[in-house]
C-alpha positions as CSV (number, residue, x, y, z in Angstrom):
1,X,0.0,0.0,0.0
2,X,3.0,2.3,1.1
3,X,4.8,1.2,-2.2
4,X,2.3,2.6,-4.5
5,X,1.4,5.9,-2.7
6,X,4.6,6.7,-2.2
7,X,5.5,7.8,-5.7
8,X,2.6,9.9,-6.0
9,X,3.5,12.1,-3.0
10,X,3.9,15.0,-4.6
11,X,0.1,14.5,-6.6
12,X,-1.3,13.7,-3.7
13,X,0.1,17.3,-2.1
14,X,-1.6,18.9,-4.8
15,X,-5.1,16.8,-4.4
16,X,-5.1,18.1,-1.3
17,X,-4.5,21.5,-1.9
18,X,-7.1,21.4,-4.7
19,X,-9.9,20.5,-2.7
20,X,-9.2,23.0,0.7
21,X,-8.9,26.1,-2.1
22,X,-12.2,24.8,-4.0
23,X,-14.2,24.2,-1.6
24,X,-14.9,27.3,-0.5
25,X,-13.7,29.1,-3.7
26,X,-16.6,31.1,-4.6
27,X,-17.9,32.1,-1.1
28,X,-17.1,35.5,0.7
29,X,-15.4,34.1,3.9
30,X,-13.5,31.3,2.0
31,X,-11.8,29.3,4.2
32,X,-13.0,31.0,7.6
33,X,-16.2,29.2,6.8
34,X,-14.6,26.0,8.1
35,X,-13.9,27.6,11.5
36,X,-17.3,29.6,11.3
37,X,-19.1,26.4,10.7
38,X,-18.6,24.1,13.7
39,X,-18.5,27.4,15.8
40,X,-22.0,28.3,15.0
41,X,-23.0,24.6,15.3
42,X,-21.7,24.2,18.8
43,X,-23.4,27.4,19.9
44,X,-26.6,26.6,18.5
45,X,-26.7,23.4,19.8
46,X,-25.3,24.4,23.6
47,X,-27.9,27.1,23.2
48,X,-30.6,24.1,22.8
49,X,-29.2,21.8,25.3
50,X,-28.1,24.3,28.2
51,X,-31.1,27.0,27.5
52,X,-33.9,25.7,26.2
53,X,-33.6,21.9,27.2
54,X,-32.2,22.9,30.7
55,X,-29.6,20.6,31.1
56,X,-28.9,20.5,34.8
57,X,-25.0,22.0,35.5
58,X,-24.9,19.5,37.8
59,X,-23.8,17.2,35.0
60,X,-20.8,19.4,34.2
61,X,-19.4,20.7,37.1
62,X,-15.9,21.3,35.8
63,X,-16.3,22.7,32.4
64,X,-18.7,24.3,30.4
65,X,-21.3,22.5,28.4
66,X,-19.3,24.3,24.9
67,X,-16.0,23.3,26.3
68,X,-17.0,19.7,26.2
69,X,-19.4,20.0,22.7
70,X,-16.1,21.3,21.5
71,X,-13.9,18.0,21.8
72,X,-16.7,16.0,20.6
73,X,-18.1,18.2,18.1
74,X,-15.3,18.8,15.9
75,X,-13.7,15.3,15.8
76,X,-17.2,14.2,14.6
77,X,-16.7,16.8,11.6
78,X,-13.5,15.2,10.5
79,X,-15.2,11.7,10.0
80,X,-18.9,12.6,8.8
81,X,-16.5,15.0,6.0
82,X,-14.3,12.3,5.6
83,X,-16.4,9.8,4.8
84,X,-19.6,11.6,3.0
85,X,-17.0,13.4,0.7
86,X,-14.2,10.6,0.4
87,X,-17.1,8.2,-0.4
88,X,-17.9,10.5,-3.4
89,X,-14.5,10.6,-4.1
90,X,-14.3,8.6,-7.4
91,X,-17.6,9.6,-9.0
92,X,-16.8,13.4,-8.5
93,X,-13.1,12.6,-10.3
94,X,-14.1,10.3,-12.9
95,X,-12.7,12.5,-16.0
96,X,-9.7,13.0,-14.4
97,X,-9.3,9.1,-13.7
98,X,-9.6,8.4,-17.0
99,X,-7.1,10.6,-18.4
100,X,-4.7,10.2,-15.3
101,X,-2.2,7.2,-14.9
102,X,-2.0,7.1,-11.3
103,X,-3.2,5.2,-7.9
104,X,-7.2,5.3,-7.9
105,X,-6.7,5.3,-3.4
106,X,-5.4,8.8,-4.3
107,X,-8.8,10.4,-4.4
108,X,-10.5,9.8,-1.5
109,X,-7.5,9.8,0.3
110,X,-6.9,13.6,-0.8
111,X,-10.3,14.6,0.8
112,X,-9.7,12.8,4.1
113,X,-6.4,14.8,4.7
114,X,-7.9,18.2,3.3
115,X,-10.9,17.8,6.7
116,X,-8.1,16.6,8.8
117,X,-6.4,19.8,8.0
118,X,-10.0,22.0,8.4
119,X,-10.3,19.9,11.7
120,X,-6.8,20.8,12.8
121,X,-6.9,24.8,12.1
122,X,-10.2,24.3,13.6
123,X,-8.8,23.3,16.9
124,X,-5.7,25.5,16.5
125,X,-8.4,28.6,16.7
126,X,-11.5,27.4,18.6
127,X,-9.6,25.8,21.3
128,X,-7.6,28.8,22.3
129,X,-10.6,30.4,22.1
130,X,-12.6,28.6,24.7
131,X,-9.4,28.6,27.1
132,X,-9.3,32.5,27.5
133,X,-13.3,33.2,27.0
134,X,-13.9,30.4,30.0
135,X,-10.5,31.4,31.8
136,X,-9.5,27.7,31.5
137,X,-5.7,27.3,32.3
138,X,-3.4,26.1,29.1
139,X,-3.1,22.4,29.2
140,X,0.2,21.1,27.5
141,X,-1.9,17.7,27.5
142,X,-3.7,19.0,24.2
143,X,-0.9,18.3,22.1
144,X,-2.1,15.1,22.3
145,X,-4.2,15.9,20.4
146,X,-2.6,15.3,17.1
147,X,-2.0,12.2,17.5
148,X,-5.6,11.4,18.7
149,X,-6.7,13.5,15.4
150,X,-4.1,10.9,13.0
151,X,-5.0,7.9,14.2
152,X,-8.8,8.9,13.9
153,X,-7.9,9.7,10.1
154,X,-6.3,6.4,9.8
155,X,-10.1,5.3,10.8
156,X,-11.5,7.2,8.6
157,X,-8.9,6.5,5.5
158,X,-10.0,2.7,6.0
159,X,-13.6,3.4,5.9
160,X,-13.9,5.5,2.8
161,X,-11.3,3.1,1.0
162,X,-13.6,0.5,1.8
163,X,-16.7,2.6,0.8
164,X,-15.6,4.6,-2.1
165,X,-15.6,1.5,-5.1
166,X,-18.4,0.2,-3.6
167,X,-20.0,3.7,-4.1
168,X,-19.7,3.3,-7.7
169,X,-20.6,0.2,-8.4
170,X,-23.8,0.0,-5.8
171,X,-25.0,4.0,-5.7
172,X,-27.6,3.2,-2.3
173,X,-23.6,3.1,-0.1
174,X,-24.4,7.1,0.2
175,X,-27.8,6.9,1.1
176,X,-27.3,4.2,3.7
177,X,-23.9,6.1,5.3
178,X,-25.9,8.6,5.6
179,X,-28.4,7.1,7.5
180,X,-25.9,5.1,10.0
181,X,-24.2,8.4,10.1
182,X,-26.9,9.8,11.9
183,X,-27.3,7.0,14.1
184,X,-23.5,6.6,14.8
185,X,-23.8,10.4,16.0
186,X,-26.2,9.8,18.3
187,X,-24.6,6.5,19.8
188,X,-21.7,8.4,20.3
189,X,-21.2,10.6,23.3
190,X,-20.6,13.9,21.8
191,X,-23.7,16.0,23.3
192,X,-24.0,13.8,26.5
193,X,-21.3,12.0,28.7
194,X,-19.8,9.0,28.7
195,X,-21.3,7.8,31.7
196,X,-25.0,7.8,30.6
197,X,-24.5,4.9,28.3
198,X,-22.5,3.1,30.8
199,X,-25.1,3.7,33.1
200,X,-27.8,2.1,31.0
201,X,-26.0,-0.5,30.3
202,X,-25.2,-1.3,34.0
203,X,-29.1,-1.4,34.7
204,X,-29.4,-3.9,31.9
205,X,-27.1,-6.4,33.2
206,X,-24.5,-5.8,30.4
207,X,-20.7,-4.6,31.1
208,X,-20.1,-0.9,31.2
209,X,-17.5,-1.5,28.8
210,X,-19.7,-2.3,25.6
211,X,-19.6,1.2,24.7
212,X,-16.0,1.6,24.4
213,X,-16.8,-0.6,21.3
214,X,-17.4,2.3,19.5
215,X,-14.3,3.7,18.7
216,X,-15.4,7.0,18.4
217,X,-16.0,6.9,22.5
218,X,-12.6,6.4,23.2
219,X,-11.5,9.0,20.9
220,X,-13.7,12.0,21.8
221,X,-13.3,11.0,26.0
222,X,-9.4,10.6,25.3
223,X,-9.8,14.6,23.4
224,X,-11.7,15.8,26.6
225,X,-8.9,14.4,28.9
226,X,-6.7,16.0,26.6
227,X,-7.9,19.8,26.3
228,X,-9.6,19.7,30.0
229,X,-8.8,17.0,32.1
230,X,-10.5,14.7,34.4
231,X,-11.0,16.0,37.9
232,X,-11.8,13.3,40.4
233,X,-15.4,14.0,41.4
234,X,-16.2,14.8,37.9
235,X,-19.7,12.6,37.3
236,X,-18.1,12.0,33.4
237,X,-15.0,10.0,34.7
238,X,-14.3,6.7,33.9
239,X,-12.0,4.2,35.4
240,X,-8.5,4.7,34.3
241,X,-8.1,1.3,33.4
242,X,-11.5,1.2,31.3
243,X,-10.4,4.8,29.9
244,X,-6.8,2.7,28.7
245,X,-9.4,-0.2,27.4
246,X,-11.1,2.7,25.0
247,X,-7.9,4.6,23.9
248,X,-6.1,1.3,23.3
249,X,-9.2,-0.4,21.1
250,X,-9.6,3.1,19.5
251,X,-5.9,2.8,18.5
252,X,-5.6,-0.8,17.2
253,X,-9.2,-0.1,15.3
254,X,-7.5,2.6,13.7
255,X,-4.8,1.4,12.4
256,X,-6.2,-1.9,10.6
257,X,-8.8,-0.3,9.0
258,X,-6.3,1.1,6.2
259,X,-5.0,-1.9,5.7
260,X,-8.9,-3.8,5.5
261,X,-10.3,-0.7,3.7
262,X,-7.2,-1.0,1.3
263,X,-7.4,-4.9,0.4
264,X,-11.6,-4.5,-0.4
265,X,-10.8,-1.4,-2.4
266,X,-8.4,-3.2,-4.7
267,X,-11.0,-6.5,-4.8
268,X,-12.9,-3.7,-6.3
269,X,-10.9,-1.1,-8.5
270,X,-11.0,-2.9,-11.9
271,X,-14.8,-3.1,-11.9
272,X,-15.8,0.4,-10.4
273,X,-13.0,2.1,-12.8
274,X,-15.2,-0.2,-15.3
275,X,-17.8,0.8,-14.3
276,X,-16.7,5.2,-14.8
């Protein structure tokens, strides 16, 4: 897989930078809009949830409600992008595949890295952001946050690989991501805590640790450790040990889905370029 991307560095530099100054090309604010985006996500939903819902404090003693959207929020960003764009990869460069001699896992790659570089400046703004607005104090624990923000890329890279021929040769893949999508954003705790799950779960009998099976949970509690901490009464802590369990199967998760994504993309290159 290394072997043949390799080569193509340099074109996939340029993929990249195609899509971050299109996307936005024609617009007024250009690139600010993916800052001004998740912003005015986050604060309409915190509005909803802390205003008009009335989520009790209680619940977030140690941080505010948009402090701890914010970790969630604009991880989520990078993989819905990732994958609803990546996924569309192929059909949206089909004249250009045609006419180029080059590796096909170029496309969709290009569009993962170009929202892990939104989601990045995103970060690099927002979160200094929330740290003087709140008067948090600077946390040299957020760097970890790169490497939290890679290895969820490596996720998403997997996925889309996986998705993005099958997207051409079966056109319902973009209807139905979009649907578990939407499901796996909900079954993810990004606008409640951690501990709600785990709490239903205990009631039913089942082990707390089922919802660390999401990847996504490990990933977005590891980002809130990251940026805020953890303080010990907090009602959202976890265990240390079952915090380890979620970063470590976020991790490994991670990393093999490149290599499974890549091995079904190449079972189906020759009929979805075909197929073009």
């Amino acid at each position: 897989m290394i072997k043949q991307i390799w080569p193509y560095r340099r074109l996939l530099r340029e993929l990249v930078r195609r899509d971050l100054r299109t996307r936005y090309k024609v617009s007024i604010l250009g690139f600010f809009w993916s800052l001004l985006r998740p912003f005015l996500a986050m604060v309409i939903i915190a509005t909803v949830f802390t205003v008009i819902a009335e989520m009790p404090h209680a619940s977030f003693p140690h941080i505010s409600y948009f402090a701890f959207l914010l970790c969630g929020y604009l991880p989520w960003t990078l993989l819905t992008g990732g994958l609803m764009e990546g996924t569309q990869a192929l059909l949206m460069n089909a004249q250009l595949i045609k006419k180029v001699a080059c590796p096909r896992v170029l496309f969709p790659l290009g569009v993962v890295l170009s929202h892990l570089v939104n989601t990045f400046l995103a970060f690099v703004v927002l979160l200094p952001l929330t740290y003087l607005v709140f008067g948090y104090p600077i946390r040299f624990s957020c760097l970890f946050l790169l490497p939290l923000l890679i290895c969820e890329t490596f996720l998403v890279i997997g996925v889309v690989w996986a998705l993005s021929g099958l997207n051409v040769l079966y056109r319902d893949v973009t209807q139905i991501l979009d649907f578990l999508l939407l499901a796996w954003f909900y079954a993810t705790p990004i606008l409640y805590s951690i501990n709600m799950p785990m709490g239903v779960l205990g009631r039913w009998g089942l082990p707390e640790w089922l919802v660390l099976l999401n990847p996504m949970s490990g990933m977005i509690y590891a980002a809130r450790w990251a940026c805020f901490g953890l303080a010990e009464n907090a009602p959202w802590r976890m265990p240390s040990g079952t915090f380890l369990f979620g970063l470590s199967f976020f991790v490994a998760v991670s990393l093999a889905a490149p290599v499974v994504g890549y091995a079904i993309f190449r079972r189906v290159e020759t009929r979805a370029v075909d197929a073009l």
